[in-house]
Backbone as a printed PyTorch tensor [residue, N CA C, xyz], in Angstrom:
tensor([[[ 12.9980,  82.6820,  18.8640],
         [ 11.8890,  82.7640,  17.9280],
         [ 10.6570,  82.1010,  18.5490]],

        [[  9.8520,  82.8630,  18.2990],
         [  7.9690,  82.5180,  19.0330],
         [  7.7760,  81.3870,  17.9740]],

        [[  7.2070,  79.7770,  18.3300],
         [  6.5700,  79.1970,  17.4190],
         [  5.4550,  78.4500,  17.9530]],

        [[  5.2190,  78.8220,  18.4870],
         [  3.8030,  78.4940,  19.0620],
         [  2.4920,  79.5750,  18.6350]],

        [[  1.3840,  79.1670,  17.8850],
         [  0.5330,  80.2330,  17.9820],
         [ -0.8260,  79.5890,  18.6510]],

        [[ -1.8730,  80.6630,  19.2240],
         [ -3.0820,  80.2080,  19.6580],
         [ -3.8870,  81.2020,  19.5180]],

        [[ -5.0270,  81.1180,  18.9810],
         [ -5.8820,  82.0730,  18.1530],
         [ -7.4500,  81.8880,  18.1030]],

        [[ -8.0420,  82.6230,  18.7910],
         [ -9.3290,  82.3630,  18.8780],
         [ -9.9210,  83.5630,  17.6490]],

        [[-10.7610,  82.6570,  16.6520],
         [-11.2400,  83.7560,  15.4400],
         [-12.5930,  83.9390,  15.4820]],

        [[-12.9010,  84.7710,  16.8550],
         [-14.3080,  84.5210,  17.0570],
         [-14.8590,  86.4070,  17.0050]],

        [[-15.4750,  86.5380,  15.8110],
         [-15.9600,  88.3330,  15.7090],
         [-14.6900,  88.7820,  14.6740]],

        [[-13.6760,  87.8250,  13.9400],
         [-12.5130,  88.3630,  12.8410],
         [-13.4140,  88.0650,  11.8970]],

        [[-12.0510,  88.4460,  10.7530],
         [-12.8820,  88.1170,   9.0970],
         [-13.3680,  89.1520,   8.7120]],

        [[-14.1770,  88.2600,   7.3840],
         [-15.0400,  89.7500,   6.7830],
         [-16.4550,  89.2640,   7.2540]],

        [[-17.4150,  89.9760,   6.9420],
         [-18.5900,  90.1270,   7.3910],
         [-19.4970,  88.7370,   7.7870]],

        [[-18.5590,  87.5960,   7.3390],
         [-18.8750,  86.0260,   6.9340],
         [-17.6300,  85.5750,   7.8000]],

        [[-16.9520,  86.2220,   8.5770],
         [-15.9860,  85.4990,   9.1800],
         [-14.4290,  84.8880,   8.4470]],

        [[-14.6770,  85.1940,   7.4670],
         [-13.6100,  84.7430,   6.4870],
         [-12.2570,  85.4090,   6.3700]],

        [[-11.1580,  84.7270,   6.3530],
         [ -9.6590,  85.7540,   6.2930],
         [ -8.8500,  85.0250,   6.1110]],

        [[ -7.4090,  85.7800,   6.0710],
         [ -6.3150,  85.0460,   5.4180],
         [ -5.1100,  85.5530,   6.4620]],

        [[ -4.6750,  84.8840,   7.7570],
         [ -4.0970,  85.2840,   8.6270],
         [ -2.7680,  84.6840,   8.4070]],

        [[ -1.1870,  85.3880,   8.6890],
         [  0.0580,  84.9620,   8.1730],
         [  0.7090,  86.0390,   9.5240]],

        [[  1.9560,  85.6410,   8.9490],
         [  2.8050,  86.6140,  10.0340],
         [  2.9830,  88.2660,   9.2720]],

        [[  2.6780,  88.3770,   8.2030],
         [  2.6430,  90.0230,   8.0950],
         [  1.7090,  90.8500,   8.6210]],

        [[  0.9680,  91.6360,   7.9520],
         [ -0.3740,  92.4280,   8.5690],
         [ -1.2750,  92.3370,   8.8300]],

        [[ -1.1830,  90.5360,   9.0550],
         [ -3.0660,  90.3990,   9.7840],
         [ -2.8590,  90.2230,  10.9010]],

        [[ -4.1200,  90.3300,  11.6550],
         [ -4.7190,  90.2980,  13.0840],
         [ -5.4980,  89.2180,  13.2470]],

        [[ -5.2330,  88.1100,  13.9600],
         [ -4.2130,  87.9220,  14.6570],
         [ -3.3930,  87.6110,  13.8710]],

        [[ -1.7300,  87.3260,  13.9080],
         [ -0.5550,  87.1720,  13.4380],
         [ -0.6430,  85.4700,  13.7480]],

        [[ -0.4030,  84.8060,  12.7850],
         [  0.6350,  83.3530,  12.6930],
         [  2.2890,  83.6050,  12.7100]],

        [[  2.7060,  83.3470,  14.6910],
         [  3.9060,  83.4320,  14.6050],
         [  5.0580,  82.6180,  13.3980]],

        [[  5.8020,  83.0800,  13.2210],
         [  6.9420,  82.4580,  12.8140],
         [  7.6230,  81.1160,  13.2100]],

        [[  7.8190,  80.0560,  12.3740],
         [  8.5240,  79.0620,  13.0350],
         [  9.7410,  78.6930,  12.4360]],

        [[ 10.4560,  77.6990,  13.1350],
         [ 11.7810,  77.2060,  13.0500],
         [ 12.4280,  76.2290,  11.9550]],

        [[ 10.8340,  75.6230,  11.3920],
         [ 10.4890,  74.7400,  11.0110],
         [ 10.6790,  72.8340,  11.4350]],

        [[ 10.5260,  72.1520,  11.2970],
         [ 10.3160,  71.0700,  12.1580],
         [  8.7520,  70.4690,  11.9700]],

        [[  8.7380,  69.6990,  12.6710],
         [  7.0940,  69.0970,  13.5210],
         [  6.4990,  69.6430,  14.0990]],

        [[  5.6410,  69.5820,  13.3520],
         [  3.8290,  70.7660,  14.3840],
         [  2.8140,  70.0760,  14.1820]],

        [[  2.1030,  70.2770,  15.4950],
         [  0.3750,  70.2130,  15.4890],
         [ -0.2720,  70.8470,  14.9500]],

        [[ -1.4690,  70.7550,  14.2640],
         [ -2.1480,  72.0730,  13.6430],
         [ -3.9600,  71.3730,  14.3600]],

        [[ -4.0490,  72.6730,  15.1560],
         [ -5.2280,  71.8220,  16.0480],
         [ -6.5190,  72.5750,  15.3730]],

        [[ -7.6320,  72.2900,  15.7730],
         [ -8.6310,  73.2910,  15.6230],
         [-10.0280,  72.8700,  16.4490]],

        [[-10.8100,  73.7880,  16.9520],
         [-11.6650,  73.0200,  17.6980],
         [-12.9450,  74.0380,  17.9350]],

        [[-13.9990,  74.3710,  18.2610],
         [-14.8150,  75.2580,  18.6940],
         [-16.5060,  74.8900,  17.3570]],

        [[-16.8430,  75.9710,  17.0090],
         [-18.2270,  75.8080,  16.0910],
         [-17.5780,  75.8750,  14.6540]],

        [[-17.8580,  74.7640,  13.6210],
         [-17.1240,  74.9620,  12.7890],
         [-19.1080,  75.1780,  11.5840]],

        [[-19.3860,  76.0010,  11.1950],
         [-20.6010,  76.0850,  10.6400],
         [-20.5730,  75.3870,   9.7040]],

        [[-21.5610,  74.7910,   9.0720],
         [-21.7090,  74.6880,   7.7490],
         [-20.8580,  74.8040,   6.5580]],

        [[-19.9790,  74.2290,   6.0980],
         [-19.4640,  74.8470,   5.4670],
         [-17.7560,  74.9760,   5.6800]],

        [[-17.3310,  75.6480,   6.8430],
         [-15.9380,  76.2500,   6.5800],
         [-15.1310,  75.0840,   6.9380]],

        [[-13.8730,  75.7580,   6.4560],
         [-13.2010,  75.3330,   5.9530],
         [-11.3760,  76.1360,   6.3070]],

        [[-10.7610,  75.5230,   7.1630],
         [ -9.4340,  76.0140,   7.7650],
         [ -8.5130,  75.5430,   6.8920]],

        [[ -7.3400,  75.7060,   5.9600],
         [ -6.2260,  75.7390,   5.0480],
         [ -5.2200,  75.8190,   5.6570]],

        [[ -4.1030,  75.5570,   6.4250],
         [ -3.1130,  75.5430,   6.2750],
         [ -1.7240,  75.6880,   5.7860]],

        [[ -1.3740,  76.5570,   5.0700],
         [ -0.2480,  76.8940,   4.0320],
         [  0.9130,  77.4410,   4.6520]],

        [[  2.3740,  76.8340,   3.8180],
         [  3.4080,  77.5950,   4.1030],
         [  4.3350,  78.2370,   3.2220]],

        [[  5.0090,  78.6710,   3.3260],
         [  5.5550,  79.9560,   2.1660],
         [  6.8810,  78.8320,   1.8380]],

        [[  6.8890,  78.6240,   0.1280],
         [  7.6140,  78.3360,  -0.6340],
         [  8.3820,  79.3650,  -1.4940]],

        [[  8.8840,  80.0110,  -1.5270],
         [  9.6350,  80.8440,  -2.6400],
         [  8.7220,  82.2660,  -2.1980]],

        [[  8.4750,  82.8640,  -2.8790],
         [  7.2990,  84.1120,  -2.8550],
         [  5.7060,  83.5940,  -2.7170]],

        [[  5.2100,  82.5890,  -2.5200],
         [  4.0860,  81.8960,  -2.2710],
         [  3.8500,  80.9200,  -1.3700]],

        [[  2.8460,  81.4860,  -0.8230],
         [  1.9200,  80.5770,   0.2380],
         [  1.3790,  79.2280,  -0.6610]],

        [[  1.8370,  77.8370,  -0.1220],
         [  1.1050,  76.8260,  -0.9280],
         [  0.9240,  75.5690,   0.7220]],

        [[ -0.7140,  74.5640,   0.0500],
         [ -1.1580,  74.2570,   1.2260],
         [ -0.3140,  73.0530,   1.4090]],

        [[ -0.0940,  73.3120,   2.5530],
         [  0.8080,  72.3860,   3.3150],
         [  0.5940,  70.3130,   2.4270]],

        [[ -0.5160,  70.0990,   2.7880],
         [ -1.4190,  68.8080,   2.3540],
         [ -3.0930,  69.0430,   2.5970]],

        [[ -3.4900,  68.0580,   2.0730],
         [ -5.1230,  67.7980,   2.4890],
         [ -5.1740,  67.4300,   3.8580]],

        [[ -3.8240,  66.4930,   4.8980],
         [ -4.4020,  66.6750,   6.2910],
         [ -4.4360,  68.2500,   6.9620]],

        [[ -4.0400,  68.8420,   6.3910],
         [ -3.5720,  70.3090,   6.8110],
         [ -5.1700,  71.2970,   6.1820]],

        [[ -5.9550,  70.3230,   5.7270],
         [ -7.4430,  71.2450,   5.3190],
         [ -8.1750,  70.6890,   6.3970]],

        [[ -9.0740,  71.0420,   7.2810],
         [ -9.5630,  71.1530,   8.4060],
         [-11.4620,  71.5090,   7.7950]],

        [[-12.2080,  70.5900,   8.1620],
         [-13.7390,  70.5660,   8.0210],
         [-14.3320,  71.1070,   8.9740]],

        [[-14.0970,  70.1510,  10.2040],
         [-14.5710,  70.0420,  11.7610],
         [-13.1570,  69.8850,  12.5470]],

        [[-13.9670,  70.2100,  13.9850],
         [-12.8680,  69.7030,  14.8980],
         [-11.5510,  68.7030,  14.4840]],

        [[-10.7030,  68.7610,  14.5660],
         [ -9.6270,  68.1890,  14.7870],
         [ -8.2380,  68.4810,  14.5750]],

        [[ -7.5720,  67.6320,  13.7790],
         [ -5.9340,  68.1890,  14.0690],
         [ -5.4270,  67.5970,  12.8910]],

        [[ -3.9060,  67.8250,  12.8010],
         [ -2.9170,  66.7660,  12.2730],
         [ -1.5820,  67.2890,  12.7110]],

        [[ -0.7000,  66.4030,  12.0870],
         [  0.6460,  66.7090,  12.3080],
         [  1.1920,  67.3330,  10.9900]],

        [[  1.8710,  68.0380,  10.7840],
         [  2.7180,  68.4520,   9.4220],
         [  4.4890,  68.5390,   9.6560]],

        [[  4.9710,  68.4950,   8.7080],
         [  6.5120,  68.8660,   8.9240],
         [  7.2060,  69.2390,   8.0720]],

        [[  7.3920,  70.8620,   7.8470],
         [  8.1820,  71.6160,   7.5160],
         [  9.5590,  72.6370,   7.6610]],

        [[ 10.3480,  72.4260,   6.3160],
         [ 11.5800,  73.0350,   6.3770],
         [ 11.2750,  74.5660,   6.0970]],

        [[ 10.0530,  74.8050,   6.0900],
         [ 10.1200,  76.6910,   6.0060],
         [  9.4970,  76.9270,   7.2290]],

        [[  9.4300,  78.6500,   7.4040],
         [  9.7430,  79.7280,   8.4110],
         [  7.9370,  80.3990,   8.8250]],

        [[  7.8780,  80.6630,   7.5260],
         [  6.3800,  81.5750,   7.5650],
         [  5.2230,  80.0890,   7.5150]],

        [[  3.9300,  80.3280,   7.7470],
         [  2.7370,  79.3150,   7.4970],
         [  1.6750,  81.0530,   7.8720]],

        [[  0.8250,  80.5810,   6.8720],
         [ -0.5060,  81.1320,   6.6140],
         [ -1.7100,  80.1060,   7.2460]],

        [[ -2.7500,  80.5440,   7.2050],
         [ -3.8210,  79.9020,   7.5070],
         [ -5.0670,  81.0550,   6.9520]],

        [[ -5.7840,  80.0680,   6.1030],
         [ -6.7140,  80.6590,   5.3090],
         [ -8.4240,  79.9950,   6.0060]],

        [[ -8.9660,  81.3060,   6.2680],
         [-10.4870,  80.6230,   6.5630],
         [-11.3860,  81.0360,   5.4500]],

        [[-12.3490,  80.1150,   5.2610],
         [-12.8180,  80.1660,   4.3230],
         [-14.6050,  79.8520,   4.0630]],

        [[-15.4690,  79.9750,   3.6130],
         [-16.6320,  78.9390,   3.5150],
         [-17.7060,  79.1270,   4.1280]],

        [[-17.0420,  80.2110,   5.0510],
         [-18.2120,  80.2060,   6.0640],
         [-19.3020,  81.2890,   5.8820]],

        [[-20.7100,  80.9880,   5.9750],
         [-21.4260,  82.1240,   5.3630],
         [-22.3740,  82.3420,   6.6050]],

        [[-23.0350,  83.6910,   6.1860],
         [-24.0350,  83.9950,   7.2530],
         [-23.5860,  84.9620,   8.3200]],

        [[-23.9900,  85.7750,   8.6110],
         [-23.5970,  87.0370,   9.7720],
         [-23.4250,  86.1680,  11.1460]],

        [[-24.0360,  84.9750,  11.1790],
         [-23.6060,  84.4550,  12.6490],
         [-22.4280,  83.5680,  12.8470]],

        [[-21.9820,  83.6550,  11.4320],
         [-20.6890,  82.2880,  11.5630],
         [-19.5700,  83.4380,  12.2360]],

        [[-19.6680,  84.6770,  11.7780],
         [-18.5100,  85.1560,  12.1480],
         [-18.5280,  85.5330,  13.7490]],

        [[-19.8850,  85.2040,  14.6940],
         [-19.7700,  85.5640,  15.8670],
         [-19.5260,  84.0940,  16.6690]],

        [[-18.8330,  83.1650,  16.0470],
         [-18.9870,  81.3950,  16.4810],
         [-17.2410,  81.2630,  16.7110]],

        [[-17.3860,  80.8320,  17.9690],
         [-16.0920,  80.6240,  18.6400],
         [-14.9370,  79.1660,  17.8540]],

        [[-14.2200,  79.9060,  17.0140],
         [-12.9150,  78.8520,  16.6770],
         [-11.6940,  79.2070,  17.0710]],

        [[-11.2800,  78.0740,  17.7560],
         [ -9.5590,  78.0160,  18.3120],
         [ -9.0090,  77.2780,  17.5180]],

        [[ -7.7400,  78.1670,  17.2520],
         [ -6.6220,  77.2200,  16.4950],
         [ -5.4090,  77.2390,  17.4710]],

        [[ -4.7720,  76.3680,  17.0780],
         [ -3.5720,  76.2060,  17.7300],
         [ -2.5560,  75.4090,  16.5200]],

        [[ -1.2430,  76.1430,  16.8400],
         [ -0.1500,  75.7880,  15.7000],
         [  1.0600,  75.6300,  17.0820]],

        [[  1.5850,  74.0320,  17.4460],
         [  2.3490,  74.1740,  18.2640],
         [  3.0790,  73.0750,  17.8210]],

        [[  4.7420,  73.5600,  18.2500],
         [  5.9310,  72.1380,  17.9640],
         [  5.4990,  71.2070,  18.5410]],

        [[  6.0660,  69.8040,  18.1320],
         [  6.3120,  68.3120,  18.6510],
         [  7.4270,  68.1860,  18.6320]],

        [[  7.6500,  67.9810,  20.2870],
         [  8.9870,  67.5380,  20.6900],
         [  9.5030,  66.5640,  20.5050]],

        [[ 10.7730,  66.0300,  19.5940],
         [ 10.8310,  64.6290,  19.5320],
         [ 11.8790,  64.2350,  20.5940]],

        [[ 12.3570,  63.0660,  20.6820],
         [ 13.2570,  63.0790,  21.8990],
         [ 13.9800,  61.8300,  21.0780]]])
């Protein structure tokens, strides 16, 4: 099983850059994980505004992981989950140029030893 994802959302979204990316039919796809310890990184132009979500599938619903798992600006956290699927919701961002502004995410395990 793939659980590593890395995702640059730079020209996605709707016309504002905005979307709701998971492992079903969006582009790009949030692989699948094992569940465990993850990084949830983020880094690039974060405009005015947006706003990265984090969520993972409980029962038939996506619910957000925590508030470290909501993302302003640059940075990260750790999370740790016993489910499979995680969503990631963008959000906030307005203006025809947010959606041409380079954001990387990254969703990768922590190895414990």
């Amino acid at each position: 099983m793939i659980s590593t994802t890395s995702i640059n959302l730079y020209g996605l979204g709707d016309t504002n850059g905005n979307g709701t990316y998971n492992s079903g039919t969006s582009t790009p796809k949030i692989n699948p994980i094992k569940g465990g310890t993850y990084a949830f990184l983020a880094s690039g132009t974060f405009s005015s505004g947006t706003t990265l979500t984090l969520q993972h599938k409980v029962g038939g619903a996506y619910v957000d992981i925590g508030s470290d798992a909501v993302l302003t600006s640059p940075g990260g956290c750790t999370f740790t989950t016993s489910q499979t699927e995680l969503q990631l919701v963008v959000s906030n961002r307005t203006g025809t140029s947010a959606k041409n502004e380079t954001l990387y995410v990254e969703i990768a395990p922590i190895d414990t030893i």
